[in-house]
N, C-alpha and C positions, 0 to 999 in steps of 0.2 A: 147841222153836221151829219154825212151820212155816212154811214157804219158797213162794210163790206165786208160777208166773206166770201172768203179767198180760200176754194176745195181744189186739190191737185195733187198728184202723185208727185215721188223727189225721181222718177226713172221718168216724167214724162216729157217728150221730145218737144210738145205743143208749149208745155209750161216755159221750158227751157228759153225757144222763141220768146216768148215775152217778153224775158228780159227785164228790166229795170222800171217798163211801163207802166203799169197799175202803183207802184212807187209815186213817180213822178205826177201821174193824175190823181193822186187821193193827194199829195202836198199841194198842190196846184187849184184842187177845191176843197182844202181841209176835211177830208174826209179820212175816218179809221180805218183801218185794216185789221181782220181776225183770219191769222194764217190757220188753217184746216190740213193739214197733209190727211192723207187716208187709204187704204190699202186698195189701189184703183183695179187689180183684176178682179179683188171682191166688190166692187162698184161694178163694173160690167157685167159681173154673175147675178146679182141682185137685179141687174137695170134694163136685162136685154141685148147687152153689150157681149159683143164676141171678145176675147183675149188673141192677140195679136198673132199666138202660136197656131191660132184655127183659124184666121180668118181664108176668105177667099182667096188663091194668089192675083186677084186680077186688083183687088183692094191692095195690096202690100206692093205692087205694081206700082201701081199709082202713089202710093205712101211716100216708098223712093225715090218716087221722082219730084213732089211734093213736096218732102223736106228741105233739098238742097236748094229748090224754089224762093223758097222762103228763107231760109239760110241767106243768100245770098243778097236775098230782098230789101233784108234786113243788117245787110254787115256785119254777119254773127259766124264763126267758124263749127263746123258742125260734122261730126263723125257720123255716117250713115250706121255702122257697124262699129259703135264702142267695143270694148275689149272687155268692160263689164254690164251686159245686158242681156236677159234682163237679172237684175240681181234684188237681193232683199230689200223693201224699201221700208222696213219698221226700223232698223236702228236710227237712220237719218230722220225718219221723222221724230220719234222720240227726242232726238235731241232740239230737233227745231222747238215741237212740244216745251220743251224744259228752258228753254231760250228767250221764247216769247213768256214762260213766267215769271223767268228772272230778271228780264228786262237789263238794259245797261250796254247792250250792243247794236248792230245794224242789222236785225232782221229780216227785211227784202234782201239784204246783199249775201245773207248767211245762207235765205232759200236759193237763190240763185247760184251761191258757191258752190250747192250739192248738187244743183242742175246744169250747173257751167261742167264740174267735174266728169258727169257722167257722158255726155254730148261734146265735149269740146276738150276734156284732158286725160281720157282711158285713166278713171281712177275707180276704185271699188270702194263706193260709198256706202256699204257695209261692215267696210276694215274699222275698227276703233280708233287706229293711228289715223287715217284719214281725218274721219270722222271727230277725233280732238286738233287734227290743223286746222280743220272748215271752220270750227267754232271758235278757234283762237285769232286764225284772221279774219272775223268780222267782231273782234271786239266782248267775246265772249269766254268763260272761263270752261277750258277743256274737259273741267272735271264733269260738267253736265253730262257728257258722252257716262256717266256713271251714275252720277248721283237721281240723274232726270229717268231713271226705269222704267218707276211704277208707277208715276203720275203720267211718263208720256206713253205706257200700252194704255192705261185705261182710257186716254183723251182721244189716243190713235183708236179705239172700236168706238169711240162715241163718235169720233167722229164721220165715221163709216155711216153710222143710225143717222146721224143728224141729215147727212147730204143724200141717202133714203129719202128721207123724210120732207127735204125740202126739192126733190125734183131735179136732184142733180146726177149726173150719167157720166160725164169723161171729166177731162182734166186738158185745161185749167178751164176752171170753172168762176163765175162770180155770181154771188147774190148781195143786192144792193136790200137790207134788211127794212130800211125805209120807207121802201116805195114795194117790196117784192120781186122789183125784175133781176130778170136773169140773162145771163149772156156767157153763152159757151163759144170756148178756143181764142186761142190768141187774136184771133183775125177780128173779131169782136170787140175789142176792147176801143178802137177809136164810136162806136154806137156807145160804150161807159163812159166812154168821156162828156158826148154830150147829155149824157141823160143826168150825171151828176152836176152839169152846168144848170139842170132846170130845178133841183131841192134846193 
């Protein structure tokens, strides 16, 4: 069985793309998933990585035109310019954090409600109301959005070190723990697919 994590900010536009994929291919080769949220402009400050507010305009050019590419590629609706971006992304992880320790709900669909929100329903995944409806419609008890604080900042900076440390730089990110490989951005994920068809 191979064991993936799964490194990604809850604002990223790439992650969002993804969609339900890495879901469906970790049940499809029985493999785990370890969701990592983590504070990705401090991933690009540590990695090399420009933050989105400095980059070149000839890059955010491109970006734009890029998304709705892909958006469209993929059947996904998609706000070029959400109404909350870019906004705080530690409370929503925190609660993912607290989520995945409680266990008893739909995970992929819970990260994906925080990344459907922000790209496809102008919601501020920072707000607490927010933030206790994402977690009650996948299945999840909204008090996390409270009780999960302290355990989810200290896993949210670990896991900023951890994806340091393991050679990770944007979002979404995958590291198959098994084998080592890695595979950055959405567009990557059908190369996951087969490489978890050969463990």
């Amino acid at each position: 069985m191979a064991n993936i994590d799964y490194y990604f900010g809850t604002i990223s536009p790439w992650a969002y793309l993804a969609g339900d994929r890495l879901e469906r291919m970790a049940t499809r080769h029985g493999a785990t998933i370890t969701y990592k949220p983590l504070d990705l402009l401090q991933l690009f400050d540590r990695t090399g990585g420009v933050r989105p507010a400095s980059r070149h305009p000839s890059r955010m050019e491109y970006r734009a035109q890029e998304l709705p590419r892909w958006a469209d590629h993929l059947g996904m609706p998609l706000n070029l310019k959400p109404a909350f971006w870019p906004v705080n992304m530690a409370p929503s992880s925190y609660a993912i954090i607290a989520a995945q320790q409680a266990g008893g709900g739909d995970l992929g669909g819970l990260v994906q409600g925080f990344l459907r929100a922000v790209w496809a329903e102008d919601r501020d995944i920072s707000d607490d109301a927010v933030i206790r409806d994402i977690l009650g419609a996948h299945g999840f008890d909204p008090a996390l959005a409270d009780t999960g604080l302290f355990v989810g900042a200290e896993t949210y900076g670990r896991n900023l070190e951890q994806a340091v440390e393991a050679g990770v730089f944007g979002s979404p990110f995958y590291v198959v723990r098994d084998s080592g490989q890695k595979f950055w951005g959405q567009d990557r994920l059908d190369f996951l697919d087969r490489h978890l068809a050969t463990l």
